[in-house]
N, C-alpha and C positions, 0 to 999 in steps of 0.2 A: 523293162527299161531298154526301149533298143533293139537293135540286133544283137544279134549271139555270136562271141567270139571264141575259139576254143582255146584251154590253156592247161600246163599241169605248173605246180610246186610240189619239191620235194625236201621233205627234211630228213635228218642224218638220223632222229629217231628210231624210226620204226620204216625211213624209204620206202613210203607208199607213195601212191602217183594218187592225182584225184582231177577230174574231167572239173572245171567251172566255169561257170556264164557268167557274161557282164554284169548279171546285176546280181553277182557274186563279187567278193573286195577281200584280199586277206591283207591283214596289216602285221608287218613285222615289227617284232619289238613293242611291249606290254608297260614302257616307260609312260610318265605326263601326256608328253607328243601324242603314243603312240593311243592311247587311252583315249584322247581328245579327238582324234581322228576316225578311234574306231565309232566315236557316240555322234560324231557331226555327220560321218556317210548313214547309222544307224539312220537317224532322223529324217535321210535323205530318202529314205528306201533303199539304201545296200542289204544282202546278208553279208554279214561280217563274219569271220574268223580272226581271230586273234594269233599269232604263234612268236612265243617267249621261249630263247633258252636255257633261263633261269626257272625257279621252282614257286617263284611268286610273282606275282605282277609289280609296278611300281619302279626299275630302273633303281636307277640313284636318285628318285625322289622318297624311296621306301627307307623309311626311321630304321633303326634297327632296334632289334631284341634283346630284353635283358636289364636288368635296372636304370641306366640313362638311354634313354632314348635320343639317342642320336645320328641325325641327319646327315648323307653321303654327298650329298646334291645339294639342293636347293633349299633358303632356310625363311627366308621370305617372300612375300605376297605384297603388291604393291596397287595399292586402291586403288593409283591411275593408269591403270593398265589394262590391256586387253582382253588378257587373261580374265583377271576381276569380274571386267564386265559380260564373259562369258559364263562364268559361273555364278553369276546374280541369277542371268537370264534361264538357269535351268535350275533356282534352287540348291544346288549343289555348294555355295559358298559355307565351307566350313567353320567353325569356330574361332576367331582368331583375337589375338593381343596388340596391341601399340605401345609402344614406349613413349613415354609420354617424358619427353626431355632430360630422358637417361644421362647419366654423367659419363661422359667420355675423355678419355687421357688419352693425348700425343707427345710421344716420344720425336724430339728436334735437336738440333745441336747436341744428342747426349743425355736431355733431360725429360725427364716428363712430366707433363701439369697443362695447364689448360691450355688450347691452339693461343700459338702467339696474338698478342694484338696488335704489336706493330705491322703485322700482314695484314693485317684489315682479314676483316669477314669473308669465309671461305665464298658465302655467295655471290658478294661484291667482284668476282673474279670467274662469274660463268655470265656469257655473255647469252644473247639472243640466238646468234648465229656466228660459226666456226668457219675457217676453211677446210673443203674435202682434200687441198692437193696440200697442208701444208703441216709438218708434225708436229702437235701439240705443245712439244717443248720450245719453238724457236717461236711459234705463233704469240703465246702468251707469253715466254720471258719478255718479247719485242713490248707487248702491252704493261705487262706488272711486274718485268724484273726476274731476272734468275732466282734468287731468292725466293720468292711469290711461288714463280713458275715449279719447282723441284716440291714445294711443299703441297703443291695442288696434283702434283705429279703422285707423289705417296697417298693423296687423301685417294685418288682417283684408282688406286689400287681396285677398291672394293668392287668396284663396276665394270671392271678389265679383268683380273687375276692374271696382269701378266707381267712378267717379270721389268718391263720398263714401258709403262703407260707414255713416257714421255716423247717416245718414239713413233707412237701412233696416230691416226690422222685426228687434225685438233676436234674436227666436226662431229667424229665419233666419241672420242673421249668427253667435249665439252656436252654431248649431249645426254650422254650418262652421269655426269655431276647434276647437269638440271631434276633429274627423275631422283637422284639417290639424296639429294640436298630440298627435297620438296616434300619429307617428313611419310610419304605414304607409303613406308615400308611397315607390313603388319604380319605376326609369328602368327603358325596354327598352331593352336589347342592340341596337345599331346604331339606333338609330330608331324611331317609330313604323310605319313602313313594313313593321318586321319585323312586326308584330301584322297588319300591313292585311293585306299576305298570306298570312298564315297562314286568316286569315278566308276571304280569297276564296279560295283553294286547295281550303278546305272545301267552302264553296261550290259548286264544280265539282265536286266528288266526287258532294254530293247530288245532282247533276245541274243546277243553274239553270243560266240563259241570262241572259247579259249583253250588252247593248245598249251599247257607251259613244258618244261623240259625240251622243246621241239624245235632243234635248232634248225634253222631254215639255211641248208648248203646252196641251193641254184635257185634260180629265175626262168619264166619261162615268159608266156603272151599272156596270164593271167593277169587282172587289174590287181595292181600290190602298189601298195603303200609302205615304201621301207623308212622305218621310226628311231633307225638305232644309232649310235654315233657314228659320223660322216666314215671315218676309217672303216668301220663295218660295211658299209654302206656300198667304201667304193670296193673294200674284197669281194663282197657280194653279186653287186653289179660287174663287176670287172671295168669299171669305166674311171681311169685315170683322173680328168677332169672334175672327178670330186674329192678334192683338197680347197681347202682354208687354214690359214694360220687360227691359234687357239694358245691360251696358256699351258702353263708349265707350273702347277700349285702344289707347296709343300701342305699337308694338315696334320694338323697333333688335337687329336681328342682326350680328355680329361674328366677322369669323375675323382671328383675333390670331396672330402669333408669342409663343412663351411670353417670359413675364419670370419667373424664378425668384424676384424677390421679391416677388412677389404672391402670397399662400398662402391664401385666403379662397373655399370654394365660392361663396357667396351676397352680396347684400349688400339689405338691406328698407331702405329709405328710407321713414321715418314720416310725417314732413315731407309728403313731396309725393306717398307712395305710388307706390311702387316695387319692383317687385322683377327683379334682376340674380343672374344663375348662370349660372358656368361648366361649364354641362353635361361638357365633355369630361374634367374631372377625376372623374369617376364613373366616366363610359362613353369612354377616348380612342381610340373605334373611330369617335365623332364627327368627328373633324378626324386631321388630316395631323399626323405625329410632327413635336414642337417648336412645336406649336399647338395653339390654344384656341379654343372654339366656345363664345363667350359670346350671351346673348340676354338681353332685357330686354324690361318690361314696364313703359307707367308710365298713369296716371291717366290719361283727358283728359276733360276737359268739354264737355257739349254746345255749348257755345260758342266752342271752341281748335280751332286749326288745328294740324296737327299736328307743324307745327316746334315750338310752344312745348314737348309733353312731350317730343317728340328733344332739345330744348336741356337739360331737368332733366336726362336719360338722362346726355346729354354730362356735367355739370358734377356728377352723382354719380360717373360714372367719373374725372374728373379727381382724385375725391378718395378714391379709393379704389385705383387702377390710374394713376400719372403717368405719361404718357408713351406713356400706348396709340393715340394718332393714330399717334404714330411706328410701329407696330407690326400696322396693318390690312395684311389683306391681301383683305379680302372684305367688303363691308359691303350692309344689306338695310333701309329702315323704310317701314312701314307702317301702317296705320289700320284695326284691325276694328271697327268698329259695329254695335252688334247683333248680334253673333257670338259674346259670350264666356258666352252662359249663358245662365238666368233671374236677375234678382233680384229680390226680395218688398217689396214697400213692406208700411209699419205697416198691421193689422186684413187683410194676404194672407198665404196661403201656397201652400203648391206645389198644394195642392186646387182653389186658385182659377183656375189659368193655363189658358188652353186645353185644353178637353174633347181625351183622346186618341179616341175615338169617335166619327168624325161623322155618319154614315150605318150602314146594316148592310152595305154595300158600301165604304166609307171611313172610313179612321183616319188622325191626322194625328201622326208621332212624333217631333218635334224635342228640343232641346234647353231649351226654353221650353213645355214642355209640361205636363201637372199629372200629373206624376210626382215621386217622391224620388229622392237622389243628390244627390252632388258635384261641379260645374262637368260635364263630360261625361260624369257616371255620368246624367244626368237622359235625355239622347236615349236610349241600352240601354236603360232599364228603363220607358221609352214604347214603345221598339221591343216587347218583351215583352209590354207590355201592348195594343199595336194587333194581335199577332198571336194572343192570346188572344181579344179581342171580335169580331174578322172568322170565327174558326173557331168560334166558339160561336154568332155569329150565322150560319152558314152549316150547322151541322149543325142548328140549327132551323130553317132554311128547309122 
């Protein structure tokens, strides 16, 4: 493919050096992204290399081990998505669930029970089209009232994870209500972990080489494809210029014995921005028979430590689930920072974020990267597109 460019990478491994030609490709980071990139240049005719510095492939899209299997990253798969329709087209679409009109409780004024009705219908309140220069909060309160506007602000949570959706540009936030309130959100079968491997499996067929343990220190003129999150990304490259704003998410994982009087998949906490679901009621190939694999999600601010949102966590479950201390049997919280996405301040959008292109030997395909998609449709369809500009800039060499 091309002319012959000469290039080395090295990792902190085993710091071997290794000569590769253009239609050679090493993709860093063995996450979704990184997975989907290595199978798109595959098909293209790359040899691929993979190199991961963790001991399994998958990112934070990989389940973890152990009687709940529970999810680090990403927990659903949304029919109208890109994604989706990329994994139709190879077979690859794994097994998956839909909730089919799950009961869901919001916590408002204090209480919780069904979304108000005097706000009218969450959907009655996403419009066609948003502005990109004006922030969500002053956009729609103007339209349906502060009240309206704060309540759609907490619902909006789930499609931002970030500690004030309200701040953000309306065009972005409005158009992640459309996607999240258009019911095609669908759970995989056993975990995320069922997709990861289904991916690298593929993978291996094409023939890649995967590297894991093999942390990738420097850059050189090889064609690379860096998969890993943006902060990685910009250590690695040394290039400033890759930053985007991201949330700031508290999580608290829970393996529960069941309580039969608990009947609620979900619970969205407006208030403080939250969201809690009991995965295993969909999919209970998650947790051990007579238990629950609950996970939660809540706001934290660049200034909170992370007890404060585990303590909301606590004190929405107390008012939705009593009794559930009594009832742990497994418990996990922790703190993503900058891991849960892009989000778009007012006058940006996804055109704006970091170039996927850096070089005609180098593309950068994160999850913060200036592609479209939803929470983790944004990495796929960077992945997509760094392995489109590496092989059009390589057959014109």
């Amino acid at each position: 493919m091309g002319g012959i460019t000469r290039g080395t990478f090295r990792t902190a491994e085993d710091s071997f050096y290794s000569e590769v030609c253009m239609d050679e490709l090493m993709v860093v980071g063995a996450g979704v992204s990184g997975l989907v990139a290595a199978i798109e240049a595959a098909e293209r005719g790359w040899s691929v290399t993979v190199c991961e510095a963790r001991s399994a492939v998958g990112g934070r899209a990989r389940s973890m081990r152990g009687r709940f299997l529970a999810n680090i990253g990403p927990h659903a798969l949304y029919s109208d998505g890109a994604f989706w329709r990329w994994l139709e087209e190879r077979d690859l679409l794994p097994p998956v669930l839909a909730t089919l009109r799950p009961k869901t409780l919001f916590r408002i004024h204090d209480r919780l029970g069904a979304w108000p009705g005097e706000l009218g219908p969450p959907r009655d309140h996403v419009r066609p089209e948003a502005p990109v220069d004006e922030s969500y909060r002053l956009w729609l309160g103007r339209h349906a009232g502060d009240e309206v506007a704060e309540a759609m602000i907490g619902l909006s949570f789930i499609g931002t994870y970030d500690h004030d959706p309200g701040r953000l540009s309306a065009a972005f936030v409005n158009e992640r209500l459309q996607r999240l309130l258009s019911n095609g959100a669908c759970y995989v079968v056993g975990g995320w972990s069922v997709l990861v491997d289904r991916l690298a499996r593929h993978a291996t067929r094409l023939g890649m080489r995967f590297r894991l343990r093999s942390r990738v220190q420097s850059l050189d003129q090889s064609p690379v494809i860096v998969a890993t999150h943006l902060a990685d990304a910009r250590r690695l490259t040394g290039d400033p210029s890759l930053d985007w704003s991201s949330g700031r998410t508290a999580l608290l994982d829970l393996g529960l014995s069941t309580d039969e009087s608990t009947d609620w998949f979900r619970v969205i906490d407006l208030q403080d921005r939250i969201y809690m679901a009991r995965y295993s009621v969909v999919d209970p190939t998650l947790a051990p028979r007579r238990s629950d694999l609950l996970q939660a999600a809540a706001a934290c601010a660049p200034w909170e430590r992370l007890d404060a949102p585990i303590w909301r966590i606590e004190r929405l479950l107390d008012m939705s689930s009593p009794g559930w201390r009594d009832r742990i049997s497994w418990r996990r919280a922790y703190l993503m920072d900058g891991q849960t996405g892009a989000v778009d301040l007012p006058g940006t959008s996804w055109q704006d974020r970091p170039a996927i292109r850096r070089s005609p030997t180098l593309a950068v395909a994160t999850d913060q990267s200036a592609a479209p998609g939803l929470l983790s449709e944004v990495g796929v369809s960077a992945a997509l597109s760094a392995v489109e500009a590496l092989t059009c800039d390589n057959l014109a060499a």
